[in-house]
N, C-alpha and C positions, 0 to 999 in steps of 0.2 A: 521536133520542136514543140507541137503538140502535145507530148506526153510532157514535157518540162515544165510547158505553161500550166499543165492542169496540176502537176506536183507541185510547182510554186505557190498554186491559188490554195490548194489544199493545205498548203504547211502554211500560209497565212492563213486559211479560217482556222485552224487547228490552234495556233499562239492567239488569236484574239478570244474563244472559245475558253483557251485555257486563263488568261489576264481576265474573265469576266468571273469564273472559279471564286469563293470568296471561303477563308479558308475557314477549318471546322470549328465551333465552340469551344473554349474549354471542358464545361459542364454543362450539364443538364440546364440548369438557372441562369448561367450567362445573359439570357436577354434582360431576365428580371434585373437582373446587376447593372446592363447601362439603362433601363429605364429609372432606374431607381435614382439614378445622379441627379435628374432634375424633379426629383421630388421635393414638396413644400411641405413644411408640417400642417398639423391638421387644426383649424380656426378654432380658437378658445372664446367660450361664452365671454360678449362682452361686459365690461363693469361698470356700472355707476354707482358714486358713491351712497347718493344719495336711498339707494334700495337696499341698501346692505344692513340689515338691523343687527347680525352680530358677526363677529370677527375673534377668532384666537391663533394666534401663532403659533406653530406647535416644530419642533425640530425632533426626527428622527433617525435610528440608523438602520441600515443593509447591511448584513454581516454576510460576505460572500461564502463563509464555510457550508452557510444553509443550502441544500439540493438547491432547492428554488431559484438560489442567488446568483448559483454559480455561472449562469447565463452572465453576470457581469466582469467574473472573472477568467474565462477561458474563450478563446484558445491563449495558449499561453506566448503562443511567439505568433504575429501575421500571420494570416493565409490568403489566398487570390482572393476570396469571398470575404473571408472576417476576421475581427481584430475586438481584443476586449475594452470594456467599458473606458477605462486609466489611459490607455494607449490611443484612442480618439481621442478625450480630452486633449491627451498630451500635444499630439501632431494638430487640432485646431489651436492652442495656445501658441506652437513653436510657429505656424501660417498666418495667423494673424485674425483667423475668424470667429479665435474665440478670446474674451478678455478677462482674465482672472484680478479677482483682488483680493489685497494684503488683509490675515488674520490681526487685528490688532487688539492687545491687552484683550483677548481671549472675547472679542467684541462682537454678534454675528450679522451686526449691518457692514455694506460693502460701504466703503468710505475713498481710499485708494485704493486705486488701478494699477497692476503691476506691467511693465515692459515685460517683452520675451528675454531679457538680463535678468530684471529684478525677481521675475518669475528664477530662470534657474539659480541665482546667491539664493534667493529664500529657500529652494525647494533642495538646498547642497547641503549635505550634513559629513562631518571631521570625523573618518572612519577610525577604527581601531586596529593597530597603532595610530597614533597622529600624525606623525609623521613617514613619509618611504622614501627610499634612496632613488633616483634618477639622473642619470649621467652625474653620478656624481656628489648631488646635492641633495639637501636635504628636503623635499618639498610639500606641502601640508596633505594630506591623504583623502581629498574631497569627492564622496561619494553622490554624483550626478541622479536627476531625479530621477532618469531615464534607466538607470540602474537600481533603482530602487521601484520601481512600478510593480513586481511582483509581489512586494511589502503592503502595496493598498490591497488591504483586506476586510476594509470597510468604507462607505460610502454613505456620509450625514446628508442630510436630507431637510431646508428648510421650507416650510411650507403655510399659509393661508389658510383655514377651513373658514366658512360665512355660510352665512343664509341671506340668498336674494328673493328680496320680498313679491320682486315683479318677476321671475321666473318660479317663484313658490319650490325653492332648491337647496340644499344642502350641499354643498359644493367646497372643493380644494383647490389649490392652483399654488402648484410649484415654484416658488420665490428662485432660490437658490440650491446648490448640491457642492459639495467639498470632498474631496476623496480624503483619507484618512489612514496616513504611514504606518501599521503595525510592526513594531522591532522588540529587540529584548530589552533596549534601555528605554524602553515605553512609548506611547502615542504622539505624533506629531501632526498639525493640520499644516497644510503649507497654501492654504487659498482656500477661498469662494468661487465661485462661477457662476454669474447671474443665470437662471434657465429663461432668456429670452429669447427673441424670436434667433439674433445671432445664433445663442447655441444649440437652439432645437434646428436651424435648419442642416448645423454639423453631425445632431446626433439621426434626423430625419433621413440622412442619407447613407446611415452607418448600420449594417446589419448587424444581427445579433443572432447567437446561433439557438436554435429551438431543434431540442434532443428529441422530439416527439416526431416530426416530421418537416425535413428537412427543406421541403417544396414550400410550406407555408410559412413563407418569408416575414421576420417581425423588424422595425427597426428599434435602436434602444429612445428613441422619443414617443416609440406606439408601449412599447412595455410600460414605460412612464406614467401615459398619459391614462393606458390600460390598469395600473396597477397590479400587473404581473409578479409581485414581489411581497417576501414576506419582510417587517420591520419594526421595531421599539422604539417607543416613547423615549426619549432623553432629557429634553427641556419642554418645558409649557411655558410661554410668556410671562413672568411676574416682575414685582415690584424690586426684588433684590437681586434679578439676572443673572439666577444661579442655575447649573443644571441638579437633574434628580442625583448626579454622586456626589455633590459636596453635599449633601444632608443623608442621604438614605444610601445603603450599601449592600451589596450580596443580595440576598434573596429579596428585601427590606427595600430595594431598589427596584426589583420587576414588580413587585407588588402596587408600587408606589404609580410603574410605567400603565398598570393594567387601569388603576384607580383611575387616570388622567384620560385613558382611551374609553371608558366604560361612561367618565360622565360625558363624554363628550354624545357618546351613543344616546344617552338617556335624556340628554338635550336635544337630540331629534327628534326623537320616540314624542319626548313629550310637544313638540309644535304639530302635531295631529292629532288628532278624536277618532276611536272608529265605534 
């Protein structure tokens, strides 16, 4: 009876022993990964208006073909760790914690706000053929955005530079970002997305893969904020709210990109003495 009891005692410390077990990691970085869910983005210099002596809006793009870029476009399908730049937007827009708004008359203030509907009618485009057979019938061939996220292969980029007079700075601040459809019947924007605290704190807890080493975890709002990225001038602010291809073209047009980024340099250069 004795030997029973202490077999019993022993197969129960052995199951409680084993129910304390906690089972192994996926990866190496796993912990990183659930610390990182309640990460906050990182506090942007505050603004007053009143210290701001100059202001130009400048809208640029990210062409993901660049080495550099490619950070925004791969991996190409989910992984446990990471998912690219278009495919977080998309999944904070279809959750609700990110708010896209409507392109209008080619307009780049955000004016309306699209629903998670109006978001995919706008973002649906009438493939080729137009139509296909389905039990039967004939029915329109509408190619969902979420099938076409492999097609962004560019990434516009609105953005602030100023100079604060009471931090004595040169400074940027991210207005807004637009991904950007590349197809063979040509360019499509299908939204805005304000870059506010909303959706930095989607992108703050979204990794991003860094090909150099692996351990040293970036999110896509530290690259951002980092300017990890290479990108072109498209539009400078003006009076007729045109970008640089309706007037200048092909080469005639980087030239035009470099001209806008060079004075902007030579506007800083020059508020010092040395």
């Amino acid at each position: 009876m004795l030997a029973i009891a202490l077999l019993g005692g022993s197969i129960g410390s052995l199951k409680a022993q084993t129910t304390d077990i906690k089972p192994p990691m996926n990866s190496i970085v796993a912990a990183q990964q659930q610390l990182i869910v309640d990460k906050a983005p990182s506090p942007l210099p505050e603004i007053q208006e009143s210290n701001i002596m100059w202001k130009k809006t400048i809208i640029r793009e990210i062409d993901f073909r660049q080495k550099i870029n490619q950070v925004f476009y791969y991996p190409i399908n989910r992984t446990e760790d990471w998912a690219n730049l278009v495919t977080v937007l998309y999944d904070g827009i279809q959750s609700g914690d990110i708010t896209a708004y409507r392109v209008e008359n080619n307009i780049d203030d955000m004016v309306t706000p699209l629903t998670r509907d109006d978001f995919e009618k706008a973002s649906t485009k009438i493939g080729d053929p137009p139509v296909i057979w389905k039990d039967g019938e004939e029915v329109p061939n509408e190619i969902a955005f979420k099938d076409r996220i492999l097609n962004v292969t560019r990434l516009r980029i609105k953005e602030d530079w100023y100079f604060d007079k009471k931090l004595s700075q040169f400074l940027v601040r991210i207005i807004a970002i637009s991904p950007i459809i590349v197809e063979e019947d040509g360019l499509s924007q299908p939204c805005w997305i304000p870059y506010d605290t909303q959706t930095r704190k989607v992108l703050a807890t979204s990794f991003a893969f860094n090909r150099n080493n692996a351990a040293a975890r970036l999110t896509y709002d530290e690259i951002f904020q980092k300017r990890i990225f290479d990108s072109y001038i498209v539009k400078e602010e003006n009076n007729y709210d045109r970008y640089i291809n309706s007037y200048a073209f092909n080469i005639d047009a980087l030239y035009e990109s470099e001209r806008i980024k060079n004075e902007m340099f030579d506007f800083e250069q020059s508020l010092w003495e040395y």
